[in-house]
Structure formats: C-alpha cells, structure tokens
C-alpha positions as CSV (number, residue, x, y, z in Angstrom):
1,X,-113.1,42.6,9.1
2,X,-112.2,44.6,12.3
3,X,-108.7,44.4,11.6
4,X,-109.0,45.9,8.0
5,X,-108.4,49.4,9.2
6,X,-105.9,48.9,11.2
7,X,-104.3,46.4,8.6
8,X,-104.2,49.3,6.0
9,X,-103.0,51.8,8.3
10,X,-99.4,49.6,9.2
11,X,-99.5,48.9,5.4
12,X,-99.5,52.4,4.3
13,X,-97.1,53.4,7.4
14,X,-94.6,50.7,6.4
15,X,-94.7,50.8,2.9
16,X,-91.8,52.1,0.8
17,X,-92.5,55.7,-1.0
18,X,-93.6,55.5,-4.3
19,X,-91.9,58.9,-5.5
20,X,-88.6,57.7,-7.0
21,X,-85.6,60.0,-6.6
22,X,-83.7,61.2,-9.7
23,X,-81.0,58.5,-10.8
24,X,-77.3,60.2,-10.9
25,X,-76.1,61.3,-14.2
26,X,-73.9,58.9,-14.3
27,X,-76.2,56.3,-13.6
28,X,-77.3,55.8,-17.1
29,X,-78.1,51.8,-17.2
30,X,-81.3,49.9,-15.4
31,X,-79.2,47.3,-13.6
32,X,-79.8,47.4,-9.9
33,X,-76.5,48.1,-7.9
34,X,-75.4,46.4,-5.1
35,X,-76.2,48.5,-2.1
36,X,-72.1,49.9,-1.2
37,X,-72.2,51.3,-5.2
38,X,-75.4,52.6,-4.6
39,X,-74.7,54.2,-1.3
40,X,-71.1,55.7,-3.1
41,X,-73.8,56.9,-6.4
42,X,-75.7,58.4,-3.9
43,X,-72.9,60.1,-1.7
44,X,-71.4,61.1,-5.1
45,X,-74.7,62.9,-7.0
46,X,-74.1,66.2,-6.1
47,X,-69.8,66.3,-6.2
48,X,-70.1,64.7,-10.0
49,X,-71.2,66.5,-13.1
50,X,-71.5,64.6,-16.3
51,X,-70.9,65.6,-20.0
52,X,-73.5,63.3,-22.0
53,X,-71.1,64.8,-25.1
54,X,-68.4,62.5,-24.2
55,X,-68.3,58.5,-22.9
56,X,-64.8,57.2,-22.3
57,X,-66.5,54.1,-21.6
58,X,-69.7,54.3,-23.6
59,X,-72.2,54.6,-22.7
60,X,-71.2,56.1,-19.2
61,X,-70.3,59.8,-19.1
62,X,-67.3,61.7,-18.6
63,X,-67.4,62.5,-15.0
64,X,-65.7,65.6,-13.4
65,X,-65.1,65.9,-9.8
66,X,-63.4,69.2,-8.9
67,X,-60.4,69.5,-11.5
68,X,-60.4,66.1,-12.7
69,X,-62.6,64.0,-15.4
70,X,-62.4,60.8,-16.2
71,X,-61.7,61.0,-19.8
72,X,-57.9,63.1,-18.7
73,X,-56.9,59.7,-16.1
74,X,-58.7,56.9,-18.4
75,X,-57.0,53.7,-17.9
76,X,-58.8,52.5,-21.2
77,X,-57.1,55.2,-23.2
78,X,-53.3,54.2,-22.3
79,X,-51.5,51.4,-23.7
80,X,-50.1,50.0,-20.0
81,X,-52.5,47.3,-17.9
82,X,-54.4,48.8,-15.1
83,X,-52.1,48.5,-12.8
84,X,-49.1,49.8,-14.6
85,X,-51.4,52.9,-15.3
86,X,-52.6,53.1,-12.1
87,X,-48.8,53.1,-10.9
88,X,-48.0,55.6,-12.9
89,X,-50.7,57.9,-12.7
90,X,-51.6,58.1,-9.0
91,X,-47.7,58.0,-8.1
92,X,-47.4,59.9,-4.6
93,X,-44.6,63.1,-3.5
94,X,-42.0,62.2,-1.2
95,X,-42.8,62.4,1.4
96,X,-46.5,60.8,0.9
97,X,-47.6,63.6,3.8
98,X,-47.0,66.8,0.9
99,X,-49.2,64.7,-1.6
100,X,-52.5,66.7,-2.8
101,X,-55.1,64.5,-1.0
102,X,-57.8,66.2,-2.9
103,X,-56.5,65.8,-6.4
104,X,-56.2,61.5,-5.2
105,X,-59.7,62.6,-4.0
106,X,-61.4,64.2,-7.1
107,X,-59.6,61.0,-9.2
108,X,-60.9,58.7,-6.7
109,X,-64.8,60.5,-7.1
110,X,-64.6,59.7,-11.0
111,X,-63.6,56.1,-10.7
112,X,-66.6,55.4,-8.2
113,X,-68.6,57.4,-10.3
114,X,-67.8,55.6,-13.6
115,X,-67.7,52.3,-11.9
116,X,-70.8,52.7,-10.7
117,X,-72.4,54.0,-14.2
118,X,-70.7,51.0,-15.9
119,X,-72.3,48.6,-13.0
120,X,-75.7,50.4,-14.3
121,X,-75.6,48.9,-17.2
122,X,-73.8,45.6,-16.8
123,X,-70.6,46.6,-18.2
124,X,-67.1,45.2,-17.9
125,X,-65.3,45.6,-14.5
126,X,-61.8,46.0,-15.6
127,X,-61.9,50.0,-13.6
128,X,-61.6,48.1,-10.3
129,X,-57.7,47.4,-10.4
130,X,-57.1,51.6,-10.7
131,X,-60.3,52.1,-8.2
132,X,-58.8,49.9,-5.3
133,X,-55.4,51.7,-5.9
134,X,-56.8,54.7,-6.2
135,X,-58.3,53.9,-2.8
136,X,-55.2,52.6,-1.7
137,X,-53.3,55.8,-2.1
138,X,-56.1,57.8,-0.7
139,X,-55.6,55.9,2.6
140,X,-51.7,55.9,2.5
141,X,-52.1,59.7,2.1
142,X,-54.6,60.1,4.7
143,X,-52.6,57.8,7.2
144,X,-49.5,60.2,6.5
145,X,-51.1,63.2,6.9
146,X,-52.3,61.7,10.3
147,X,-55.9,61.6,9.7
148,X,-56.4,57.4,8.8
149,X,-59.8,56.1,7.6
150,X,-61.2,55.1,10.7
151,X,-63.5,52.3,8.5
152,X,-61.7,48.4,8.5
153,X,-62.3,48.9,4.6
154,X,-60.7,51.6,4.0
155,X,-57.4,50.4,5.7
156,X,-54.7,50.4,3.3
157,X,-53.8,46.6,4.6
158,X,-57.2,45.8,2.6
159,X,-57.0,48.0,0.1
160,X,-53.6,47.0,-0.9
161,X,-55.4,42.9,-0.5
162,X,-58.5,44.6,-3.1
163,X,-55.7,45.2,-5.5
164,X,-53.3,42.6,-5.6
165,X,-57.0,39.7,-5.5
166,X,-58.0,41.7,-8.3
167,X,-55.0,42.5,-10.4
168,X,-54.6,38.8,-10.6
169,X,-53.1,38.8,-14.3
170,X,-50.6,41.3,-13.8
171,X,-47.2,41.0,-13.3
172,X,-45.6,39.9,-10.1
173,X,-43.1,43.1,-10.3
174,X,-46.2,45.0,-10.3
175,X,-48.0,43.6,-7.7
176,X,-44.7,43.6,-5.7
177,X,-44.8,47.2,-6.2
178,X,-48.0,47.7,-4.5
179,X,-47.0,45.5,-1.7
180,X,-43.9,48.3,-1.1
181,X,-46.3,51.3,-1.4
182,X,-49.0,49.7,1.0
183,X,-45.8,49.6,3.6
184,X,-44.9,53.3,3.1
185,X,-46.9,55.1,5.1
186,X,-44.9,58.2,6.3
C-alpha cells in the first residue's frame, strides 16, 4: 500500500493523453495506418484541403495541394495503366533542373494524401504505382536541381526499385522506361 501513490503518479505521468487530435480531412475511414502514412497524414493536415462534394475514389475526398487536386491527375479516370499514366503525366523538362519542383510537389501531396484516406478505410492500393513515381521524379528533380533527399528512401535508386516491385503487371517497355529516367539525373 506504500507504493500506491507513487504507482499512480508514474501511471498518470506515463500514460498516453486522452484528448484525441482532429483526424485529417482526408482521413475519412477507422482503419489504423501504419505509422510512415500516419506521420505523411500528419505532415500533410494543414498543406491539404478537401472537397467532401467530390470523391475520385469514394469515399476519399478530392484533395488540393497548392494548384493541384486529385480529381485533375486521377490515374482512375484515364484509360492507360498506372504506370503509363504516371509516364505521361509527371513527364519532366529537358533539362530535368528547369522542371517546376513544386507542381511534382503539390501532385506528390495529393497522392499521399489520397493514399493515405484510401488506407483509412481499407481501400484498394492500386495509387502506389503513380505515388512511388511521383516520388521518383520528385527526387530526380531535387537531385538536378542540386539539393538531393538526404533520406536512403527517398533516393531515386529506391524509388525507381518502389516502382518497378510494385508495377509488377506492367509492361517490360514500361518498366524499362522508368529504369532510363531513374539514370537521368542532370
């Protein structure tokens, strides 16, 4: 009974707060997250606004970041495979240095943003293939612009690996494409 007190007192010093910060907007699902998506929700809350109105991929959100929503660089909405869309899409100025990094950026911020709301609800995965590539280019540009991502995962060695291990079903002439890009660095 001595140690009661003091019991109680590491308890309530230790214990996890029990107010529970506002979910993202995006975050519309009950599904834990695994704690890098989480971490990326989190970092993301107050770059993303949502519009409820419409759900490219229901029942997540459009997200905006900056100039760019989802719903105007929606993989879902095109008739190519990810990775043909992705291609397309994200394409990069010659030379990679005069690309807009913060456009990549903005479209990189809605695809963590609407993977993540996806994850929060247990929905379908397919975004990855334009996420890593996305990623990919983010850290070719950054590299040629002579600022590159410091972070091993965020090397565009293992972002090009993310894509190619998860773009399994595409075609090899796709895949070899993203193998050229990751090599272009300048």
């Amino acid at each position: 009974m001595h140690f009661q007190p003091l019991t109680l007192l590491i308890a309530l010093a230790t214990a996890a707060p029990t107010t529970r910060q506002a979910q993202p907007c995006f975050v519309v699902g009950t599904t834990a997250l695994p704690a890098e998506v989480a971490d990326i929700a989190t970092s993301l809350a107050n770059t993303i606004t949502c519009n409820a109105q419409t759900t490219p991929l229901s029942p997540v959100p459009d997200v905006t970041s900056g100039a760019i929503s989802f719903s105007s660089i929606d993989f879902t909405a095109s008739s190519l495979s990810p990775l043909a869309f992705a291609l397309q899409e994200f394409a990069t100025s010659t030379p990679l240095a005069d690309t807009d990094l913060q456009r990549f950026q903005d479209s990189l911020n809605v695809y963590l943003a609407t993977e993540a709301g996806l994850r929060s609800v247990a929905g379908a995965l397919q975004i990855k293939v334009p996420k890593f590539f996305l990623q990919m280019q983010v850290s070719r540009i950054q590299t040629a612009q002579g600022k590159p991502p410091a972070a091993a995962g965020a090397q565009v060695e293992h972002l090009r690996d993310k894509v190619v291990k998860n773009a399994a079903g595409e075609s090899k002439a796709l895949i070899d494409q993203v193998i050229a890009l990751a090599a272009e660095l300048a």
